[in-house]
N, C-alpha and C positions, 0 to 999 in steps of 0.2 A: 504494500500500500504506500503511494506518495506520500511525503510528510507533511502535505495540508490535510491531505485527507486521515491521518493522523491526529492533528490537532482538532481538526473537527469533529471528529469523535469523541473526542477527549472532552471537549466544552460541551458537548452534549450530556455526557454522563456527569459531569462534574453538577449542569444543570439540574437535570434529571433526579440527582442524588442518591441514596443506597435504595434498592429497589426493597416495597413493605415485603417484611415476612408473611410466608403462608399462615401462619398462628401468631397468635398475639403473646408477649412476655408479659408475664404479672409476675411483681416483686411483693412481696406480702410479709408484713412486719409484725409480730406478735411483740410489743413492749414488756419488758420486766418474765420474758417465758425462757427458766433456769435450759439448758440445757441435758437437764435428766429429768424434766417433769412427764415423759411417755413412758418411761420406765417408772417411776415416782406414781404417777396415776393413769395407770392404762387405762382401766375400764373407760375410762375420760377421754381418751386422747385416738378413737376408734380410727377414723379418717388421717390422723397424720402421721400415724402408723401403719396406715397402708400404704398412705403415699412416700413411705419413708425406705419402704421395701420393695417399693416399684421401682425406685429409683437413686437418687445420689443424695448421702448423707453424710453429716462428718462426726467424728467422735464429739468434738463442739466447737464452738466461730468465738475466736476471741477475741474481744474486744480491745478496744482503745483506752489508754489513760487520759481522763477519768471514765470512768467506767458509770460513765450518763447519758442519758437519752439522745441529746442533742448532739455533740460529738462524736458517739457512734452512730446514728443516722446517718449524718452528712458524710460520715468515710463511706458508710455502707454505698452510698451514692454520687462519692466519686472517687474512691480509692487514694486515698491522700489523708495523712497523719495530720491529726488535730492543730498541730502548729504550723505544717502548710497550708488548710482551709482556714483554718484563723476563729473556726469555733472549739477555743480550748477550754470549755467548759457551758453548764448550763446559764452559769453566769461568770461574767471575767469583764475586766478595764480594759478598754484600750485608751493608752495614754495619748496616741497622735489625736485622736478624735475628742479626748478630752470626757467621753461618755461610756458608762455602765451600759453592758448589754444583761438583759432580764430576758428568760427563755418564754415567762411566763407573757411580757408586754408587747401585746398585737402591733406596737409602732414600731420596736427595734425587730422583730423580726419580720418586717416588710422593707426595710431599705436595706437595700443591695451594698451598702458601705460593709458591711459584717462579712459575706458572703463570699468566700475565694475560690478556687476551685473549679472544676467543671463538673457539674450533676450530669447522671446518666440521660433524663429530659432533654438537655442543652444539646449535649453528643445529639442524640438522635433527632432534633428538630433541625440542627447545622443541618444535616443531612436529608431534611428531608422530610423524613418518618413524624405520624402524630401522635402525642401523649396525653394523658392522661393522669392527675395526683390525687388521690383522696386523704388529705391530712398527713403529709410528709414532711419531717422538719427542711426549712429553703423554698419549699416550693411557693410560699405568699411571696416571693420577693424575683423582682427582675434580675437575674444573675448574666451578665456578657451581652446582656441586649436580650434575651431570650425571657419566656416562661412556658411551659407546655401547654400544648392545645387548649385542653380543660384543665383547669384547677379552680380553688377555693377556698374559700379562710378558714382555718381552724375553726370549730364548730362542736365537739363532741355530741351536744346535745340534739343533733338529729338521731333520727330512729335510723338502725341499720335497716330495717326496710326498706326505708326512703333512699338510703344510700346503695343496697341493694340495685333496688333500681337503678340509680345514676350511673351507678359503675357497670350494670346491663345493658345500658342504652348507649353507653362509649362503645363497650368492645361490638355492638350491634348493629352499628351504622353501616347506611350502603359503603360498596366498594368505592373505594376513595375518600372516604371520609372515617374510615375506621382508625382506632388507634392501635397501633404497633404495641405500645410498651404503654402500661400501668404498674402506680405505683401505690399499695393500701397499705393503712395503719390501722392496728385495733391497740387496743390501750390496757383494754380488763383486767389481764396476767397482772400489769405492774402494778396497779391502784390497789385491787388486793394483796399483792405480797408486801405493800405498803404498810395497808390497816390488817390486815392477819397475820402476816410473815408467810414463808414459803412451805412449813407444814402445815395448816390449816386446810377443816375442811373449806372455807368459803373460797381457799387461792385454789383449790380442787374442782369446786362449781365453776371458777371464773375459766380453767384449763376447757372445762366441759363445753363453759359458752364457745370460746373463741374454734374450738376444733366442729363445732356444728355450725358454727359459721362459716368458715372454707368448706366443708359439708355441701351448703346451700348455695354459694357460689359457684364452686363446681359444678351441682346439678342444674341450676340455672343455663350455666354455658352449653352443659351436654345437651340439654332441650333444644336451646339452637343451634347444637352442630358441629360447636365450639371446644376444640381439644387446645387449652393451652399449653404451653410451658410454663410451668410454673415455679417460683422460687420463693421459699420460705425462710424466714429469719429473723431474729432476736437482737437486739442491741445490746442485751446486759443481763446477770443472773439476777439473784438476791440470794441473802442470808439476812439470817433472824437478826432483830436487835431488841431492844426492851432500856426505861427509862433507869433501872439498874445499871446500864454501860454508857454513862455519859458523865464528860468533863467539861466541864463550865469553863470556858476563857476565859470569862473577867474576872478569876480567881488570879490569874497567871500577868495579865497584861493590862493597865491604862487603854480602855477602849475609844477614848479619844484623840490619844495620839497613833491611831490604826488606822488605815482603812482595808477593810473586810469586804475581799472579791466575793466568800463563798467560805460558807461551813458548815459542817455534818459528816459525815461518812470522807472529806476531803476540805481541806481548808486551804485559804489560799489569803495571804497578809501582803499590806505595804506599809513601811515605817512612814507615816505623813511627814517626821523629819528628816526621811531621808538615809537615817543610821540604820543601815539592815542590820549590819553584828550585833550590835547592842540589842535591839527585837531580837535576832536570832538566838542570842547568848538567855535571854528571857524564858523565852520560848521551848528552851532546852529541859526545860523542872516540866512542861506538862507530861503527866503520865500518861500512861496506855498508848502510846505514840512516838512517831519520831518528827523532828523536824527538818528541811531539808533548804538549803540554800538552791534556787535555780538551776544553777549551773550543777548542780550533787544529786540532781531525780537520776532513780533508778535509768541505766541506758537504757532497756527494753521499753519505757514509760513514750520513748521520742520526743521529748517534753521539751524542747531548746528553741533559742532562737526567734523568737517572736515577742514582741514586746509587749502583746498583751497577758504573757506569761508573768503570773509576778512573782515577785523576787523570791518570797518566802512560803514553804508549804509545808503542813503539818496532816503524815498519815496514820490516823487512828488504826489502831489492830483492826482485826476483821471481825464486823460486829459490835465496835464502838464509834462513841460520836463526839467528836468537840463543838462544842455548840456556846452561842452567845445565851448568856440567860434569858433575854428578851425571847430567841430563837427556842428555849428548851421551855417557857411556859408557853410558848403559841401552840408546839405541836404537843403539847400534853392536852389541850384545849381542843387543838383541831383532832384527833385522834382519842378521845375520851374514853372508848372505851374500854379499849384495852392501857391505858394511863399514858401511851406513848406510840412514835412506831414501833409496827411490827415485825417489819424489817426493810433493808436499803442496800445499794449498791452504791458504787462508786470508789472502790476501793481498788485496791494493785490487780492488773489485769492477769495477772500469774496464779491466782486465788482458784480455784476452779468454779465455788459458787458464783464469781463473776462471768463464767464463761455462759456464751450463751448459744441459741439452736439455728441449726442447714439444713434443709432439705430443697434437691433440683430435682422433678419431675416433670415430666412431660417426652415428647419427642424426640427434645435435643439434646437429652442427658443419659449417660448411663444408666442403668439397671443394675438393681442389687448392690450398688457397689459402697461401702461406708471409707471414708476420707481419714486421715490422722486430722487431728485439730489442726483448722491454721486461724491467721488474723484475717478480720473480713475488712480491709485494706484491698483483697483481691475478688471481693464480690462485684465491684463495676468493672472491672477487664472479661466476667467469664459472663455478664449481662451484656456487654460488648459484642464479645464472641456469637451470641446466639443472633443478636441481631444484624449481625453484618458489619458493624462498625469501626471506623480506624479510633481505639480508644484515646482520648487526653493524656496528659501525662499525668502518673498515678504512680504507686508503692507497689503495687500488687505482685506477684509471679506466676508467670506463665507455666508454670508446672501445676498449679491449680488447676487452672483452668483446661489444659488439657486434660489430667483425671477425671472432673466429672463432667466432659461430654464424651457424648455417643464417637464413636473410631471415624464414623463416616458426618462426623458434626464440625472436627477439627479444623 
């Protein structure tokens, strides 16, 4: 072929962009679901257990430090360690900006100033393909110019019905207007292992809810036709905690000369003067913990290098909590009834109760096959993978990803 007619091909497809998959990818988030709770509660867990043995699972997905919602989300969706996407925690300073990010405040998490990285959504809309987010952490916020086809504001309090639907009538649309890749949250797991801890029966019912819910979405798609691939996944464990395993700061430190990014299961300090050592050297009498200068977190943690890292961190054992008093009568208040939480994450990712659950089924993934634990740093290269995509730059490794696809998927 001539080399116009070379290039003319070439602007065609580069137009054209990655042609949609025959089956649509659904990424599917269980929040706060341990990675042993199918074993822990089978009778509970009928359907992800099937779909665990139809297809590609790993011993468990481990998370990122801090071992929080929001940080492991956002890796989950673009394979890049919390201090390259720049959300290193559910709450954290950034000093250039001059402003506190709150996981909780619908305003900080709709501007794009927070947001680094490239989500899976962005990849595939570059290209072409349409998305779809039902409640994903990033996705209320324009990231690179982008936001996926359909999305929505955080909202819990619709009925999964309603949501049901929504997410029926994405992957249902005519030809050309369907979307490639979906992305669902359900919440249940965490909010109970919160208020009961992770042996309870009510974190038992909540297992039960969420696993009749993929249940009903599956049979939904089967009715129309709809075989996806589908990928399953957990952001973080838990383990127990109780008002018995908590140390009060303001036993320890002048809380006016702090300012406190974040504390509980993870704590994170700046000397408002300025003198880290001296805070540090303070710092060093609280028990059940250690303290860690920045630059001295654990290397596996990746915790360096970003300014919205602060300087100073204190990690409670596993199952304790450093807490501001203000902090430890709210959640005795908010959590009444058991006197306190039940339990929490966010603790060293090397924990295993931190580690959390994989499963890939569908067409484009192996059979039967169980994985050795890895970091889910590499879950946006093997969601990549299925859909045709040239991935962003990302941590992941490619020895994942080839393990759990099909021979003829690679």
């Amino acid at each position: 072929m001539k080399p116009r007619r070379w290039f003319l091909l070439f602007c065609a497809l580069a137009v054209a962009g990655a042609a949609a998959p025959e089956r649509p990818l659904i990424l599917l988030s269980l929040d706060g679901f341990r990675w042993d709770y199918c074993e822990k509660y089978p009778d509970e867990t009928p359907t992800l257990r099937r779909l665990r043995a139809e297809g590609t699972t790993a011993r468990s997905l481990i998370p990122v430090f801090p071992t929080n919602t929001f940080p492991n989300h956002y890796t989950i969706i673009t394979g890049r360690y919390p201090a390259k996407h720049g959300i290193v925690n559910n709450d954290f300073f950034d000093p250039d900006l001059g402003k506190i990010f709150h996981y909780f405040q619908p305003a900080a998490v709709q501007e794009s100033v927070w947001w680094g990285a490239e989500p899976i959504w962005v990849t595939a809309e570059r290209a072409g393909l349409k998305t779809a987010v039902s409640f994903w952490v990033g996705s209320e916020a324009e990231i690179k110019g982008r936001r996926p086809t359909f999305w929505k504001r955080y909202d819990y309090s619709q009925p999964w019905e309603s949501r049901l639907e929504e997410i029926a009538g994405w992957l249902t649309r005519p030809a050309g207007e369907r979307v490639s890749f979906l992305a669902l949250y359900l919440e249940e797991t965490n909010s109970a292992g919160h208020t009961h801890g992770p042996d309870d029966p009510a974190t038992a019912a909540a297992v039960r809810l969420v696993d009749g819910r993929i249940a009903e979405l599956l049979a939904r798609l089967h009715a129309a036709g709809i075989a996806p691939d589908l990928v399953v996944v957990s952001d973080h464990g838990m383990t127990a905690t109780s008002a018995e395993r908590v140390v009060i700061l303001d036993d320890y430190i002048d809380r006016d000369r702090v300012q406190l990014d974040a504390d509980g299961s993870v704590v994170s300090l700046r000397p408002l003067d300025g003198d880290v050592e001296a805070l540090h050297a303070r710092l060093t009498r609280v028990p059940r913990a250690r303290v860690y200068r920045a630059a001295d977190l654990p290397a596996h943690f990746r915790l360096r290098d970003n300014p919205r890292i602060a300087p100073l961190w204190i990690l409670p054992e596993e199952g304790w909590h450093v807490e501001t008093r203000a902090n430890f009568e709210r959640l005795k208040k908010r959590y009444a009834a058991r006197g306190y939480l039940g339990g929490d994450h966010g603790y060293d990712p090397a924990l295993p109760s931190m580690h959390g659950f994989f499963l890939a089924h569908g067409p484009s993934f192996a059979r039967g096959v169980t994985l050795p634990a890895f970091e889910n740093v590499n879950v946006y290269a093997l969601l990549c993978a299925v859909l045709g995509l040239t991935p962003a730059e990302h941590d992941g490794d490619a020895a994942v990803t080839r393990a759990a696809l099909r021979s003829e998927s690679r």
